[in-house]
PASEBA-1860 file (N, C-alpha, C; in nm, 3 decimals):
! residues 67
1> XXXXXXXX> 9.297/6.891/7.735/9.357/6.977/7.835/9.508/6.970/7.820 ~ 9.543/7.097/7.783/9.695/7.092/7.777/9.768/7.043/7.903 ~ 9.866/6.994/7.943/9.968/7.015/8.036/10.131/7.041/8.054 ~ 10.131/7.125/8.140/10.216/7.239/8.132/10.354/7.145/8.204 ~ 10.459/7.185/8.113/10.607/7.129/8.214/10.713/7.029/8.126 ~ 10.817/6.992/8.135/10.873/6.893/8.059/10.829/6.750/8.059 ~ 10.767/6.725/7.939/10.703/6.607/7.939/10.760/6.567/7.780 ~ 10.735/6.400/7.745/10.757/6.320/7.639/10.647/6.288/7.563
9> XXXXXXXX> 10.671/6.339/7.433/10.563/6.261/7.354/10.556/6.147/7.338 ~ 10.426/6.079/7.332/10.436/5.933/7.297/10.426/5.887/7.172 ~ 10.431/5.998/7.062/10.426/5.930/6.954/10.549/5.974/6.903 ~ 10.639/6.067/6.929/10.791/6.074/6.847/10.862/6.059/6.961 ~ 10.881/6.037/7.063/10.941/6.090/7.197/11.010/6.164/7.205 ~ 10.964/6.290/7.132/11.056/6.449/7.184/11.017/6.515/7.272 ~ 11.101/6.588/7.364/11.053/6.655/7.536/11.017/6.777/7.493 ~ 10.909/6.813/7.493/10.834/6.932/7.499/10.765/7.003/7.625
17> XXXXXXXX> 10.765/7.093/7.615/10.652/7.177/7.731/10.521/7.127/7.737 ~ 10.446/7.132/7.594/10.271/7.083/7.603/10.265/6.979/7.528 ~ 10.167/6.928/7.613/10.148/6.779/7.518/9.979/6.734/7.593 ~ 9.923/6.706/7.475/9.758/6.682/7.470/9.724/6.548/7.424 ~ 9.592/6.518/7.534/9.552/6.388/7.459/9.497/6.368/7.364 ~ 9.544/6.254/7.244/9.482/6.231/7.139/9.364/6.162/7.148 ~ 9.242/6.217/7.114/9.110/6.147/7.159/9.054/6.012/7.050 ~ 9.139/5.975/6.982/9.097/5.865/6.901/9.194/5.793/6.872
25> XXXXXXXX> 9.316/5.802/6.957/9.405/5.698/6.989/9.326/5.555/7.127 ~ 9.334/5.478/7.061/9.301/5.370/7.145/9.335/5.381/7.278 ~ 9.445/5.359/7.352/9.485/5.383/7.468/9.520/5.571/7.460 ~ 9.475/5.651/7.504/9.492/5.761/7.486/9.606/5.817/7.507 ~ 9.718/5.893/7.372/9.865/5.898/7.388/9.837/6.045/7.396 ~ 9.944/6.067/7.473/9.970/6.242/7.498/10.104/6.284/7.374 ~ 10.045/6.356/7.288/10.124/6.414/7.129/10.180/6.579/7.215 ~ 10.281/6.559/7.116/10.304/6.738/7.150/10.246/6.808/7.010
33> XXXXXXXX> 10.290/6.889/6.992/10.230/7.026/6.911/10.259/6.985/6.766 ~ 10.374/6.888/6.765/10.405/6.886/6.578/10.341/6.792/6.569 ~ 10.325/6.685/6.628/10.194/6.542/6.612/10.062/6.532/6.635 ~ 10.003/6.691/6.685/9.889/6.699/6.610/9.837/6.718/6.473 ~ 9.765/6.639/6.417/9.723/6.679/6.298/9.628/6.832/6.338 ~ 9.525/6.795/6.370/9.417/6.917/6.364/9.342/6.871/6.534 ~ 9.274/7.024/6.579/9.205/7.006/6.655/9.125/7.130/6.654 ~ 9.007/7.098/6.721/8.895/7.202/6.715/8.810/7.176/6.823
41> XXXXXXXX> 8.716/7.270/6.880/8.662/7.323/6.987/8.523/7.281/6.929 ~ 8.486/7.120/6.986/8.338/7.085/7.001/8.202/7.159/7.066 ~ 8.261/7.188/7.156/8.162/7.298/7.271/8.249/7.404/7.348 ~ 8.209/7.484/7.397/8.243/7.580/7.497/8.355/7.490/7.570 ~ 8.335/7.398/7.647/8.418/7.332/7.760/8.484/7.202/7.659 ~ 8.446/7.151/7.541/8.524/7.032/7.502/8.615/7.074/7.393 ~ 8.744/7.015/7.366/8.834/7.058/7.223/8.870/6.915/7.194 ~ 8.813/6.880/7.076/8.884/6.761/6.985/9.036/6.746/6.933
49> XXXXXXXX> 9.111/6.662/6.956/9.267/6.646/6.926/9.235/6.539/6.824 ~ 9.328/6.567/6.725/9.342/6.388/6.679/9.529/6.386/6.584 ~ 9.566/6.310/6.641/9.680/6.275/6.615/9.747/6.269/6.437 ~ 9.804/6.307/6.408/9.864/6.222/6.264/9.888/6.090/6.241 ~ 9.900/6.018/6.328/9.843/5.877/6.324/9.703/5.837/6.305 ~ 9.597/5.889/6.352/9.512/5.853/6.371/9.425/5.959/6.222 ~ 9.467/6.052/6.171/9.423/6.125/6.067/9.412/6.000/5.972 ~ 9.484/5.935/5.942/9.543/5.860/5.860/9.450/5.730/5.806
57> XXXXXXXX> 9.374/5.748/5.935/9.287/5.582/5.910/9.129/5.679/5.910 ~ 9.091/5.623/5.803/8.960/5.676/5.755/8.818/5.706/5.862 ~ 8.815/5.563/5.908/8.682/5.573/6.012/8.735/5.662/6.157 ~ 8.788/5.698/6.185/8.879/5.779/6.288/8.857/5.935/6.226 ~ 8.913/5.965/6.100/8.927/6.095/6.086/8.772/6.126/6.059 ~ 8.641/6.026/6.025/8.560/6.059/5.991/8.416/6.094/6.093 ~ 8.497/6.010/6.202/8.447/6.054/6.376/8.482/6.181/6.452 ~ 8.615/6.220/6.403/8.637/6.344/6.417/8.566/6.467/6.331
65> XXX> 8.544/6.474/6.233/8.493/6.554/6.123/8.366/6.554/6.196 ~ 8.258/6.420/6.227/8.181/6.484/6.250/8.129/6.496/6.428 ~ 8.260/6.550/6.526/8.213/6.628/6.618/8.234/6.745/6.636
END
């Protein structure tokens, strides 16, 4: 779920408008738009995020791939 307004990323800390949770960050960090790697629409109501950090480490990107 996006949210709307001046907010900080937690993974570069630049102030952006939207910033989404990364769903396979351990403590779940809110990325803005250039620190997403990829995301995609699991179901009707769910959308997968996953960070460029988290692309990076194999068993992570491979939990993502397959939802």
């Amino acid at each position: 779920m996006k949210k709307r307004g001046s907010h900080k990323c937690l993974r570069c800390g630049k102030e952006t408008a939207y910033i989404e949770p990364c769903d396979y960050c351990e403590p779940k960090r809110m990325v803005c738009a250039s620190c997403i790697k990829s995301s995609k629409t699991a179901s009707k109501i769910d959308r997968k995020v996953i960070c460029k950090d988290c692309w990076g480490r194999m068993p992570k990107r491979k939990a993502y791939k397959s939802a």
